[in-house]
C-alpha positions as CSV (number, residue, x, y, z in Angstrom):
1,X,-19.8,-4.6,15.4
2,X,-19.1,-7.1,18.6
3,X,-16.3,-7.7,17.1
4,X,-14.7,-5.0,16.8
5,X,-15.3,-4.0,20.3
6,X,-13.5,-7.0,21.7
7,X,-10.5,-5.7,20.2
8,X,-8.6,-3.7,22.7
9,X,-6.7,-0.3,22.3
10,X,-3.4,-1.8,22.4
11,X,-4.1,-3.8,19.0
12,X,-5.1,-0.5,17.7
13,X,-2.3,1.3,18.5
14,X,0.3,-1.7,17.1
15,X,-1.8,-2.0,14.2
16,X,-1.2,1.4,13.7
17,X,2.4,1.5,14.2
18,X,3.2,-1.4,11.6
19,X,1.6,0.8,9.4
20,X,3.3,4.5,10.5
21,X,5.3,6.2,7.2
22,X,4.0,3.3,4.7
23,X,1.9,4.3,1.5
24,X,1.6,2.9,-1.4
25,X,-0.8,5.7,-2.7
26,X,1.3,6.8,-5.4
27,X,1.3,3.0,-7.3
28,X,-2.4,2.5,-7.0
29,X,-2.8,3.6,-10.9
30,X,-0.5,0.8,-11.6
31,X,-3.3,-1.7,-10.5
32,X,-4.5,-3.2,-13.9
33,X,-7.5,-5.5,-12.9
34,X,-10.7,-5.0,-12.3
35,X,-11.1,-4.3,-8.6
36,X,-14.0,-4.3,-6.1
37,X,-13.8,-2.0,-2.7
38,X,-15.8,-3.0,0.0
39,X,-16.1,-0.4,3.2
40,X,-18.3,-1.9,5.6
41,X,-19.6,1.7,7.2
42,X,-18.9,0.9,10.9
43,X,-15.5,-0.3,10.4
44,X,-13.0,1.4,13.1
45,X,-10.1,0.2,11.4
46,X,-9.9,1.8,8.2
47,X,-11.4,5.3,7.8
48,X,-13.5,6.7,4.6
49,X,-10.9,8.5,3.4
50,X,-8.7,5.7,3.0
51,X,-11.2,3.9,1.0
52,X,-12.5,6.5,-0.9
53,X,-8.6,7.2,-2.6
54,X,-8.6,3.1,-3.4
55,X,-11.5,3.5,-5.1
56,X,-10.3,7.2,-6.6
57,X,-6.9,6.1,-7.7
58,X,-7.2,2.7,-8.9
59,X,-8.6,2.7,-12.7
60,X,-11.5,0.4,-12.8
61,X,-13.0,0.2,-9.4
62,X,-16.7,-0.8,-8.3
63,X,-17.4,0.4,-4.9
64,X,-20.0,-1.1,-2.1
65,X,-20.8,-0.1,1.0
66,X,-21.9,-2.4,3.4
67,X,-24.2,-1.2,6.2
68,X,-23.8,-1.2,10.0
69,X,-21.1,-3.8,9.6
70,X,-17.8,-3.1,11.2
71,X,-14.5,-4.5,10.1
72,X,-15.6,-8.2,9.7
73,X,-17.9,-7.3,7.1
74,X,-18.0,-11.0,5.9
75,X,-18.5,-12.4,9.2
76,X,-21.4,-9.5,10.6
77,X,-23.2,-9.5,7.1
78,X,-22.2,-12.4,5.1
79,X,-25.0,-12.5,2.9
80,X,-24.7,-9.1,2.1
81,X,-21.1,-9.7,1.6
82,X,-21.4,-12.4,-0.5
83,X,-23.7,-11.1,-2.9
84,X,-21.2,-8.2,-3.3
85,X,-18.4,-10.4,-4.1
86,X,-20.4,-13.2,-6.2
87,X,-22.6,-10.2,-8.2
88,X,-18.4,-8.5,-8.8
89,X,-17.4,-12.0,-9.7
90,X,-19.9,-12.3,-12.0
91,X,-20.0,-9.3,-13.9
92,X,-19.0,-9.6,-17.7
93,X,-15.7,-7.1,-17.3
94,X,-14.5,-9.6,-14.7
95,X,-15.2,-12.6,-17.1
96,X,-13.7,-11.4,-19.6
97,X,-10.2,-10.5,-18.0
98,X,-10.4,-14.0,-16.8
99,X,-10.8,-15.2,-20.3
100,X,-8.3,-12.8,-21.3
101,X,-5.8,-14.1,-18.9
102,X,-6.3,-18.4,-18.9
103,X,-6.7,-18.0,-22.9
């Protein structure tokens, strides 16, 4: 989270600018692979809702939350963090499209 408070407003506000009128909601279903959300619960950047349709619109989605962490999830709470990714990495659906894909 003392990240995310050195940030100052006017990062905010260009961030949110670049991003003004752009969506890409409507393609999410397109997204084949096997995906892995991560929404670190403190993040000021990216709202819940805004997570919650990745993880509602794209097929096969796992979803973790990562406590009191804000945006830089994998800086604030990298072990968490990396056991999300490595146990997602892991899994046997994930393997497999791997396998799938390198023959």
């Amino acid at each position: 989270m003392e990240l995310a408070n050195r940030v100052s407003t006017q990062t905010y506000i260009n961030g949110l600018k670049a991003m003004d009128g752009w969506s890409a909601v409507d393609r999410l279903s397109q997204i084949k692979a096997k995906t892995l959300v991560l929404w670190p619960d403190s993040d000021r950047s990216y709202m819940w809702e805004q997570e919650e349709t990745l993880w509602r619109n794209i097929g096969d989605t796992n979803l973790a939350v990562i406590p009191q962490a804000a945006h830089n999830a994998h800086l604030e709470k990298s072990p968490i963090f990396n056991l999300l990714v490595l146990d997602f990495l892991t899994s046997e659906k994930v393997k497999a499209r791997r396998l799938a894909i390198t023959g």
